[in-house]
DSSP file (Angstrom, degrees, kcal/mol; ACC not computed):
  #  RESIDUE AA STRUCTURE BP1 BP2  ACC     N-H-->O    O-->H-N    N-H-->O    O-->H-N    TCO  KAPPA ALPHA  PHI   PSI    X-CA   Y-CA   Z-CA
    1    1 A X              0   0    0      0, 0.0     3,-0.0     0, 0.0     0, 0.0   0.000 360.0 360.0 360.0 134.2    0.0    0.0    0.0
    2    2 A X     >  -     0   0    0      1,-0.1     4,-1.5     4,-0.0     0, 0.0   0.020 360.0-132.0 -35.2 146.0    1.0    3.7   -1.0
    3    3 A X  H  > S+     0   0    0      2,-0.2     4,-2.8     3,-0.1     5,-0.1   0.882 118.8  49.4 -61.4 -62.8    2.6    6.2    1.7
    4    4 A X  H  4 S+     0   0    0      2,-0.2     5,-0.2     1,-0.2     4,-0.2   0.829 109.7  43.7 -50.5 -49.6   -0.1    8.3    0.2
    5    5 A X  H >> S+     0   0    0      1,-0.2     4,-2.1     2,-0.2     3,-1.4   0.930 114.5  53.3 -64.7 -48.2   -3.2    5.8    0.4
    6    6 A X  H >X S+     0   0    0     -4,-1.5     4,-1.9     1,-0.3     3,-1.0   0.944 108.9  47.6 -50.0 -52.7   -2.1    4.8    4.0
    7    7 A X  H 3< S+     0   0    0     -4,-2.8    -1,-0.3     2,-0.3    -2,-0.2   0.191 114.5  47.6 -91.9   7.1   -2.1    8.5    5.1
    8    8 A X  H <> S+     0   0    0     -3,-1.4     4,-2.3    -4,-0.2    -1,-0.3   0.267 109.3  53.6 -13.6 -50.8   -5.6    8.9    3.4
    9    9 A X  H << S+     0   0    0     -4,-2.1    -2,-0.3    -3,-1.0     3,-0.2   0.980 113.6  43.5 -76.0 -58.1   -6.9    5.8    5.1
   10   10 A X  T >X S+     0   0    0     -4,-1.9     3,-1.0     1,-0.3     4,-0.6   0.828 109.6  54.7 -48.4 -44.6   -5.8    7.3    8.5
   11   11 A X  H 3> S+     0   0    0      1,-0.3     4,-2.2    -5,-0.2     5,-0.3   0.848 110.3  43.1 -93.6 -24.9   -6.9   10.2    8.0
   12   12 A X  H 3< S+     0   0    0     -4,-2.3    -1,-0.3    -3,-0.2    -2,-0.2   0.031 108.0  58.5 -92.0  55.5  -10.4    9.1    7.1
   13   13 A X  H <4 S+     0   0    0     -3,-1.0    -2,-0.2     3,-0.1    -1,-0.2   0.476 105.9  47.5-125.9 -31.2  -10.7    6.7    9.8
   14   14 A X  H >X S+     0   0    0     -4,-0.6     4,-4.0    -3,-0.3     3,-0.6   0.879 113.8  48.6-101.6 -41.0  -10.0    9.5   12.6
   15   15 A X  H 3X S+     0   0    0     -4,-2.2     4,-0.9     1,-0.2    -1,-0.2   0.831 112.9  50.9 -47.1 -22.6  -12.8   12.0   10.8
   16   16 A X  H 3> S+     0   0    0     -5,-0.3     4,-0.6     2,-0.2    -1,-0.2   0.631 113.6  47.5 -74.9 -21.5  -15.0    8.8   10.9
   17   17 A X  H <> S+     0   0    0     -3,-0.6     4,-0.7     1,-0.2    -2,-0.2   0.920 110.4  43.4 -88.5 -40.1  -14.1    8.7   14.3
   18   18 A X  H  X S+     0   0    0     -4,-4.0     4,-0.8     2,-0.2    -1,-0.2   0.748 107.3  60.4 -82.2 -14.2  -14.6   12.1   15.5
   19   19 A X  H  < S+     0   0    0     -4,-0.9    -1,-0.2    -5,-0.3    -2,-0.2   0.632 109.3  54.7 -72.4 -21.3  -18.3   12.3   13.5
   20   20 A X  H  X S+     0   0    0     -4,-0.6     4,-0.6     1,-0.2     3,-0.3   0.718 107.7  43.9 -95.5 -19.2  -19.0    9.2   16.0
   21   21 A X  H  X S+     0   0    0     -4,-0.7     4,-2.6     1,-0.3    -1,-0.2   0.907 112.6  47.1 -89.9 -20.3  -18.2   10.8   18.9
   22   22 A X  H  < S+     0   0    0     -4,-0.8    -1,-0.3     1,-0.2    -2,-0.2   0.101 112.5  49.5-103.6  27.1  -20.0   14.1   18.4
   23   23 A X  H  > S+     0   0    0     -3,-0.3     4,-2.2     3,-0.1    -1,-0.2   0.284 108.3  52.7-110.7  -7.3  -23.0   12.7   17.3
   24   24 A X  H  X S+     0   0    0     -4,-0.6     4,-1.3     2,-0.2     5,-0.3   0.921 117.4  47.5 -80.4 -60.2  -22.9   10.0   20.7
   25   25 A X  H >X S+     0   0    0     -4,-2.6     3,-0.9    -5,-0.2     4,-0.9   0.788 106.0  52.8 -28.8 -59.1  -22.5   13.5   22.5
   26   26 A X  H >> S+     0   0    0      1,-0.3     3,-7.1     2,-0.2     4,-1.8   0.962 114.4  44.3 -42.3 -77.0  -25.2   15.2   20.7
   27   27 A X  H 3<>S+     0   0    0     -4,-2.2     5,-2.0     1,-0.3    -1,-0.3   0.524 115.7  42.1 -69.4  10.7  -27.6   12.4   21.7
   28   28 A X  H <<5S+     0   0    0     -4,-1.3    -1,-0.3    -3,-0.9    -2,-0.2   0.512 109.5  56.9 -99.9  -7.8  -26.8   12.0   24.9
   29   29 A X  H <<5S+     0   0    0     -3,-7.1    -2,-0.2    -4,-0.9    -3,-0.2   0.814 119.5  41.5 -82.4 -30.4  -26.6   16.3   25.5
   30   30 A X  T  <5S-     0   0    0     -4,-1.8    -1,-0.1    -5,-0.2    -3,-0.1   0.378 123.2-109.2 -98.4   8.9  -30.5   16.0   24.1
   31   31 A X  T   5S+     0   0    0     -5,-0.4    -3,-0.2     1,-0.1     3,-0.2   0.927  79.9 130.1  58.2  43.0  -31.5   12.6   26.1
   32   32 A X      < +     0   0    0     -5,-2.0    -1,-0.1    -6,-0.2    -4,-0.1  -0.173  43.7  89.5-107.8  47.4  -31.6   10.6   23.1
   33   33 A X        +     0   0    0      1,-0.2     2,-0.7    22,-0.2    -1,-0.1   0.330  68.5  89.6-141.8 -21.6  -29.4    7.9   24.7
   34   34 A X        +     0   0    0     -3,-0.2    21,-2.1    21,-0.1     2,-0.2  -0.570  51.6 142.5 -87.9  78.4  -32.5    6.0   26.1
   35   35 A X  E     -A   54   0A   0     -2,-0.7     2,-0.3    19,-0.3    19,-0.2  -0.618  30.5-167.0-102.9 171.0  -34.0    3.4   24.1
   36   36 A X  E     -A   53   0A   0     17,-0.7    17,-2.8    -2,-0.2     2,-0.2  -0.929  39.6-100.6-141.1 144.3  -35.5    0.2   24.2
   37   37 A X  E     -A   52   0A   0     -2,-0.3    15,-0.2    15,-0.2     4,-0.1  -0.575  19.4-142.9 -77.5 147.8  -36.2   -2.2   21.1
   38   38 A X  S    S+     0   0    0     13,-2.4     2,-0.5    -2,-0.2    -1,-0.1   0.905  79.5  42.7 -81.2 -27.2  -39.7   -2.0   20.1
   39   39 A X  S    S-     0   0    0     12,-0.5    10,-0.1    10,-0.1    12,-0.1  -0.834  90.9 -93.7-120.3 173.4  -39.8   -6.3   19.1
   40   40 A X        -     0   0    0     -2,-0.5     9,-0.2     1,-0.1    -1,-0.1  -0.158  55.1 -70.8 -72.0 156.5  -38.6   -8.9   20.7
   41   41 A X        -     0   0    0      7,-0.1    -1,-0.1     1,-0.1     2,-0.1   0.156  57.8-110.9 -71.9-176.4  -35.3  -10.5   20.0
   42   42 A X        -     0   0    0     -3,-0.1     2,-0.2     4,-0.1     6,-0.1  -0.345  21.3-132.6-105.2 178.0  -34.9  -12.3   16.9
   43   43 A X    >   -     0   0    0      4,-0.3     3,-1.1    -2,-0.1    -3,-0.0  -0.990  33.0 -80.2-119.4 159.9  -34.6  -15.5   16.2
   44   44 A X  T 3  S+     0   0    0     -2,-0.2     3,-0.1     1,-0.2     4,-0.0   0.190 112.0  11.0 -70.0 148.2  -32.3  -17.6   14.0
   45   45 A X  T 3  S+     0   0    0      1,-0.5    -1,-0.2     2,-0.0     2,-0.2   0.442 107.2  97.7  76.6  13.9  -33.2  -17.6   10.5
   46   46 A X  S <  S-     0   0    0     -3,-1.1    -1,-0.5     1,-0.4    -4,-0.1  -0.604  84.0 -87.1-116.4 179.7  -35.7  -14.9   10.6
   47   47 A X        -     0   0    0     -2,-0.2    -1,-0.4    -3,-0.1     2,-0.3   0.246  40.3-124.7 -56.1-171.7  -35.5  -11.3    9.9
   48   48 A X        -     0   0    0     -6,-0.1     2,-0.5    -3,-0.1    -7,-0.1  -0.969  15.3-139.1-140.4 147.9  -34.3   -9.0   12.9
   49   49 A X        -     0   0    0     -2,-0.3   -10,-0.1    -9,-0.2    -7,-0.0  -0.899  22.0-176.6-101.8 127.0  -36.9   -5.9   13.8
   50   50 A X        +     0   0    0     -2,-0.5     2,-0.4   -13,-0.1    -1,-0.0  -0.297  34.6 123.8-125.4  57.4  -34.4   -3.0   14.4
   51   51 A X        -     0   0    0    -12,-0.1   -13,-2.4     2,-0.0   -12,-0.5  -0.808  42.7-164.7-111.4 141.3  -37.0   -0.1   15.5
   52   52 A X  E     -A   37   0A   0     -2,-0.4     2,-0.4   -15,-0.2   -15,-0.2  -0.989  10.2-141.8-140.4 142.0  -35.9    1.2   18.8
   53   53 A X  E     -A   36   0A   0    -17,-2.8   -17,-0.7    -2,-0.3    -2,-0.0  -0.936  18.9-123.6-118.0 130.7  -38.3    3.4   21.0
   54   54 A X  E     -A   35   0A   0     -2,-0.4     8,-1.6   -19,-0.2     2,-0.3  -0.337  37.1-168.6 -83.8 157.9  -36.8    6.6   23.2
   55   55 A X  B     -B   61   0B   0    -21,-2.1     6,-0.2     6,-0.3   -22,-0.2  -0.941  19.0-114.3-147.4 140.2  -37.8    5.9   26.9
   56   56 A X        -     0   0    0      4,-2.4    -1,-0.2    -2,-0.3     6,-0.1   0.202  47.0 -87.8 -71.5-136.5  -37.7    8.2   30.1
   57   57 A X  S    S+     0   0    0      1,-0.1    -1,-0.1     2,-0.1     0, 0.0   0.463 137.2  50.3-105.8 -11.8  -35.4    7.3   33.0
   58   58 A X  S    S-     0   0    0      2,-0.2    -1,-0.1     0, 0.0    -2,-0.0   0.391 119.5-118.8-115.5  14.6  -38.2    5.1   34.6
   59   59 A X        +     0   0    0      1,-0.2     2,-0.4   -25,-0.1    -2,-0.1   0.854  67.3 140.8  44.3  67.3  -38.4    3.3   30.6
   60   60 A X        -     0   0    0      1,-0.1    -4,-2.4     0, 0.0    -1,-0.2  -0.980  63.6 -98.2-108.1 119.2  -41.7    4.2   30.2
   61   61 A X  B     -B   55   0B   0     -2,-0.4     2,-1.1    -6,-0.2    -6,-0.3   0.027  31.9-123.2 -31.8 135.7  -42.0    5.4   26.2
   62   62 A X        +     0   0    0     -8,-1.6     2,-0.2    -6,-0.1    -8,-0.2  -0.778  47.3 168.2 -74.0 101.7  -41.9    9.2   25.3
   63   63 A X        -     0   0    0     -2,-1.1     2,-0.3     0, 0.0    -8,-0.0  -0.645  32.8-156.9-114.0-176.6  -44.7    9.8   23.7
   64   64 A X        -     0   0    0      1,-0.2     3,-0.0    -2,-0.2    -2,-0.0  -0.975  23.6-144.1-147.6 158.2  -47.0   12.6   22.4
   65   65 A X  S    S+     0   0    0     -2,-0.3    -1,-0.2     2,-0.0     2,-0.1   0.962  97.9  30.8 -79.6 -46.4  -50.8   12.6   21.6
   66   66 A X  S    S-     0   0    0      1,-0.1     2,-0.4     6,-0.0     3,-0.1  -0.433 104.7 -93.6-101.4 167.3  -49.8   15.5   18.1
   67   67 A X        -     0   0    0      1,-0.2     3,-0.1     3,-0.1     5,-0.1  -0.726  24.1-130.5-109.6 172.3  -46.7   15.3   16.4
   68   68 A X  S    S+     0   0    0     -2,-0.4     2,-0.3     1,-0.3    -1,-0.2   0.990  86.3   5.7 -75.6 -61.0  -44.2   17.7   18.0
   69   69 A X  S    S+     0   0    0     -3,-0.1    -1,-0.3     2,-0.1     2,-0.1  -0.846  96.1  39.4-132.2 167.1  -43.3   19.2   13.9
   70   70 A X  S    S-     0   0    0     -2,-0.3     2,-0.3    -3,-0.1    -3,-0.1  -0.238  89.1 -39.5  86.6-162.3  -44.2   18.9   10.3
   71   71 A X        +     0   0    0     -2,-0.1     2,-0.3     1,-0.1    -2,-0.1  -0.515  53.9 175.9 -93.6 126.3  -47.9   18.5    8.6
   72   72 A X    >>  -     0   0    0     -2,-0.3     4,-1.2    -5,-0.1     3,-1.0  -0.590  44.8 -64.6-118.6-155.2  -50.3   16.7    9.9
   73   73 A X  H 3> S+     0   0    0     -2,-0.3     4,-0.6     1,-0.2     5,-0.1   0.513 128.2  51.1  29.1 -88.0  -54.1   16.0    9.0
   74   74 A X  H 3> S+     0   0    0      2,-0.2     4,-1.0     1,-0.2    -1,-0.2   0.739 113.4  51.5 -62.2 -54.1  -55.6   19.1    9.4
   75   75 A X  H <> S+     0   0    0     -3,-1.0     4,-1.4     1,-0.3    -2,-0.2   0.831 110.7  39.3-112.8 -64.4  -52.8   20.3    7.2
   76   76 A X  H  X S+     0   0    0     -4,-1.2     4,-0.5     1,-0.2    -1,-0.3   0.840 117.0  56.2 -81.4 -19.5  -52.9   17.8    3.8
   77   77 A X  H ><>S+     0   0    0     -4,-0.6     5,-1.1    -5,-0.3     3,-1.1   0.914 109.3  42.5 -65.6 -41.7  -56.9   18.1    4.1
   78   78 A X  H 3<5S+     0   0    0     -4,-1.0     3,-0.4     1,-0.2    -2,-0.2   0.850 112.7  60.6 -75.5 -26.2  -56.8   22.0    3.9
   79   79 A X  H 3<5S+     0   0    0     -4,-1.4    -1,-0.2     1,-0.2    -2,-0.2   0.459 117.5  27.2 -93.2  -2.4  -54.1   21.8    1.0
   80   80 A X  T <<5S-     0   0    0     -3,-1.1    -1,-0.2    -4,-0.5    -2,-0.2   0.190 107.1-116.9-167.9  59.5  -56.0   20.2   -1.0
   81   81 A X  T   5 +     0   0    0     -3,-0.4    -3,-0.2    -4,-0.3    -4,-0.1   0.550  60.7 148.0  44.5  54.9  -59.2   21.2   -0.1
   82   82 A X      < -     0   0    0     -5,-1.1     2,-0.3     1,-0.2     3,-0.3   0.533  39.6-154.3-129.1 -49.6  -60.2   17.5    1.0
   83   83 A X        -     0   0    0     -6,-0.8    -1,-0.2     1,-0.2    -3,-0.1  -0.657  44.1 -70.4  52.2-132.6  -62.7   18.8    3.9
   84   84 A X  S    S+     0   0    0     -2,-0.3    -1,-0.2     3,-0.1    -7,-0.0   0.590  93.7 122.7-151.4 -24.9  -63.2   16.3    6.7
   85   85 A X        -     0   0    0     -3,-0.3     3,-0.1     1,-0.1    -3,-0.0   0.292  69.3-126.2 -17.9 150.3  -65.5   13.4    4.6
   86   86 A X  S    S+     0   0    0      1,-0.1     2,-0.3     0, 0.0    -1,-0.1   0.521  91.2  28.8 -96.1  -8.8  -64.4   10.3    4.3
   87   87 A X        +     0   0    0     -5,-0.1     2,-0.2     0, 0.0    -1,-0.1  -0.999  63.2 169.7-137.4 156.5  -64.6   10.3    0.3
   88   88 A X        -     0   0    0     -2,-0.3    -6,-0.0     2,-0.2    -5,-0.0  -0.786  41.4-120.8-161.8 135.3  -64.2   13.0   -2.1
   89   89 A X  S    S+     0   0    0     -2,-0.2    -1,-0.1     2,-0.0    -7,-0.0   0.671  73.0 110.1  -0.4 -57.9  -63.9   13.5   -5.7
   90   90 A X        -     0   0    0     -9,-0.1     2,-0.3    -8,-0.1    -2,-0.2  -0.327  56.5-149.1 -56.5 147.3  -60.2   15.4   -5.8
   91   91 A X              0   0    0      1,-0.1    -2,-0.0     0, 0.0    -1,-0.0  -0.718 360.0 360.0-109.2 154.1  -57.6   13.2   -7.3
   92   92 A X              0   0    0     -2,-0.3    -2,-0.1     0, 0.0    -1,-0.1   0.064 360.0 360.0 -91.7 360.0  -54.4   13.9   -5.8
């Protein structure tokens, strides 16, 4: 291997390194450092569920009744003038 390729390789290995540590900081400065898996462990020869759910300190789920941002409902019914029916004529 190249002087050059080794010293390339190093040098992305320790930026790979420092992008993993300031993003374990991040979630753990924002309490994103508690989770739980949402299914149950796998077993062999099946698929593996890898959905994880954030939990408080006493590991009870964080949840919220609305979502905290972005559109919901209210939002794509009023944009395209949908009303509150359960059928309607506009094609999307």
């Amino acid at each position: 291997m190249s002087k050059y390729r080794k010293t390339n390789l190093n040098k992305i290995f320790r930026i790979s390194l420092m992008i993993m540590l300031f993003a374990a900081s991040i979630s753990s400065a924002f309490g994103l450092s508690n989770s739980v898996p949402v299914c149950a462990n796998e077993t062999s020869g099946h698929f593996r569920c890898m959905s994880n759910v954030i939990v408080d300190a006493q590991g009870h789920p964080k949840i919220t009744v609305s979502p905290l941002a972005g559109y919901g409902p209210n939002d794509f019914l009023a944009a395209y003038s949908l009303g509150t029916g359960t059928s309607s004529t506009n094609k999307l």
